[in-house]
C-alpha positions in Angstrom: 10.5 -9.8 -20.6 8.2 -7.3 -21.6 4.1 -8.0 -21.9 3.1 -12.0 -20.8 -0.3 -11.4 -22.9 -1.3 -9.2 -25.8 -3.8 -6.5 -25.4 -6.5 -8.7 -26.9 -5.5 -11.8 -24.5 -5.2 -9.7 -21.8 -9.0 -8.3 -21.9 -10.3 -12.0 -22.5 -9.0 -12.3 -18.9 -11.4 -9.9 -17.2 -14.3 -12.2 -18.7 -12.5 -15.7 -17.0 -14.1 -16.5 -13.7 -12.8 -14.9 -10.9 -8.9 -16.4 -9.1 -9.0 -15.9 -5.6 -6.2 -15.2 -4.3 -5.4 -16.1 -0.3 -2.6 -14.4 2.0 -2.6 -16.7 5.1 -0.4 -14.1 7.4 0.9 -15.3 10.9 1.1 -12.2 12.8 -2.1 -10.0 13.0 -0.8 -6.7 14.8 1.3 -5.7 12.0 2.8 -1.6 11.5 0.2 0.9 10.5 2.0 1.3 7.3 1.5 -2.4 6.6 -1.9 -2.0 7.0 -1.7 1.3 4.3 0.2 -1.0 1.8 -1.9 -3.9 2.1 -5.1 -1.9 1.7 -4.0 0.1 -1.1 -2.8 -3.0 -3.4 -5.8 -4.8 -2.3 -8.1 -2.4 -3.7 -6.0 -2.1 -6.8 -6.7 -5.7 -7.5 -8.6 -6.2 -10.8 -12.2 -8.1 -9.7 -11.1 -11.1 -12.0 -8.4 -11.8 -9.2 -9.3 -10.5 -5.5 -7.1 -10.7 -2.6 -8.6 -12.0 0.7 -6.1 -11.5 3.8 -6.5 -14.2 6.6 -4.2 -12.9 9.6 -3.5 -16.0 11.7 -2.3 -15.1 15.5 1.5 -16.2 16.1 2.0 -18.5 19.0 2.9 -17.2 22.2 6.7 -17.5 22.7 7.1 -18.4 26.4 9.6 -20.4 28.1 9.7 -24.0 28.7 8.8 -24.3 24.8 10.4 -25.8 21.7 10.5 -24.0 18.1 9.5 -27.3 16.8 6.5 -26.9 19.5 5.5 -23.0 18.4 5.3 -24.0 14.6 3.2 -27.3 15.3 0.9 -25.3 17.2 1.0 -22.6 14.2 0.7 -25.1 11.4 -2.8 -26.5 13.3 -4.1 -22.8 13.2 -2.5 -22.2 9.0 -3.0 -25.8 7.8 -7.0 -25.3 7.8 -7.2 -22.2 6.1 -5.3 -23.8 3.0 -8.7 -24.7 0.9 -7.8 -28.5 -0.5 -8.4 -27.5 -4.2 -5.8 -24.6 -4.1 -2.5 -24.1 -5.2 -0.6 -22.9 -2.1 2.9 -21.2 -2.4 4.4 -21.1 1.0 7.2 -18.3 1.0 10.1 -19.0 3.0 13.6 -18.1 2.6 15.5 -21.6 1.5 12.9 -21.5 -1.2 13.2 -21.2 -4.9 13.7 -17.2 -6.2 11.4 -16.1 -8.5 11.0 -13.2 -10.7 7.9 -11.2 -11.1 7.2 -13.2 -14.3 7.5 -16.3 -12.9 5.1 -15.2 -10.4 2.7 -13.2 -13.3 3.6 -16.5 -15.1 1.9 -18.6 -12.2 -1.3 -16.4 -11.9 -1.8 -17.0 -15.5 -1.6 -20.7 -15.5 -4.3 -20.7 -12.8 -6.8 -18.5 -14.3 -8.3 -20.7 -17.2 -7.5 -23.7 -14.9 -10.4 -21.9 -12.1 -7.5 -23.0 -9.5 -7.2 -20.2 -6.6 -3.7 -20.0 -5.2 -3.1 -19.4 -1.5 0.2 -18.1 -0.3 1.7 -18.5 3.3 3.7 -16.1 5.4 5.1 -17.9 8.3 6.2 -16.2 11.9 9.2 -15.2 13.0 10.6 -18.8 13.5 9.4 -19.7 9.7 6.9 -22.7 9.2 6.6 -25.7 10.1 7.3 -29.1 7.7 3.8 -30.3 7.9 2.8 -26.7 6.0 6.1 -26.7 3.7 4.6 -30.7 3.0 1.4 -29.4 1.8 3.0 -27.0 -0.6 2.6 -26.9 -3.9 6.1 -24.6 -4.4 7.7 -23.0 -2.0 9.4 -19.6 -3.1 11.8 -17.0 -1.6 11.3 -13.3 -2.2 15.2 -12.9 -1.3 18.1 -14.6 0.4 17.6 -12.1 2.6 15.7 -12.3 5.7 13.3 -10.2 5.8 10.9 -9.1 8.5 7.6 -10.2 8.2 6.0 -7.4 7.9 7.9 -6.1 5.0 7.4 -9.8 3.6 3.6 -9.1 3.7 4.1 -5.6 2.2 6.5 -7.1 -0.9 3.9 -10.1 -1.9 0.9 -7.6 -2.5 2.8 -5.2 -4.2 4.6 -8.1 -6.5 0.9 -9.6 -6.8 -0.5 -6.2 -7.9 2.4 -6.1 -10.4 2.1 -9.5 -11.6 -2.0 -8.9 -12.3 -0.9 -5.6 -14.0 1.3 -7.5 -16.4 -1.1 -9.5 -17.5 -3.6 -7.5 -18.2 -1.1 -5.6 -20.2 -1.0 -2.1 -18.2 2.1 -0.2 -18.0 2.8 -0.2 -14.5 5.6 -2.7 -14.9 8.6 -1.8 -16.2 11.9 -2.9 -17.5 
């Protein structure tokens, strides 16, 4: 696909007002190289679009309870983290694939718009309806399933990617 913006459109977009960006993880004691990765591309992030992290603690998985039980008490800890003015793309494995375009595509759309996207990793049992209901798309990285930790891992790197397109650098590659 090559560049989404020419050089001259790309540097207009360090002079838009910020896009926050919001990774609402379950899970919060995730491998020390998860930790590395998410650091890294976090503070690769161009200012105009920061990411902010919010690890969520998974439900406890003890006997005597439902799935359906887990991810209702998961979607009351997710559900009011998701600011009402964003755009929130919950990722979840029956979703629709995108590319790194569509997602470079999607950060560029909310940029002049001032709308900050928000995307949701669920646990290991996925997410509940009520949080899939509040989406605004819901994507899959791959058929695959994929831990979650390496779920957390892909998304910043593909979000890093996606800014880096944009602002016309030549990280990406085709």
């Amino acid at each position: 696909m090559g560049r989404l913006l020419a050089p001259a459109a790309a540097r207009r977009i360090s002079r838009l007002n910020p896009l926050k960006i919001r990774v609402a993880a379950l899970g919060h004691r995730m491998p020390h190289w998860v930790v590395l990765v998410t650091q890294e591309y976090v503070r690769r992030m161009p200012r105009e679009m920061p990411i902010e992290l919010i690890e969520l603690k998974p439900e406890a998985r003890r006997s005597g309870r439902t799935t359906e039980q887990i991810l209702e008490a998961e979607s009351q800890r997710i559900l009011p983290v998701l600011p009402s003015d964003s755009k929130v793309v919950v990722l979840d494995e029956h979703g629709s694939l995108w590319s790194t375009e569509d997602l470079a595509t999607t950060l560029k759309n909310a940029l002049p718009q001032g709308t900050d996207l928000c995307f949701v990793i669920g646990s290991a049992d996925g997410l509940h309806p009520n949080v899939k209901q509040r989406a605004t798309v819901i994507v899959s990285l791959s058929r695959m399933t994929l831990p979650h930790a390496m779920v957390r891992a892909i998304l910043m790197e593909q979000l890093y990617r996606a800014a880096m397109m944009l602002k016309g650098h030549p990280y990406h590659r085709e």
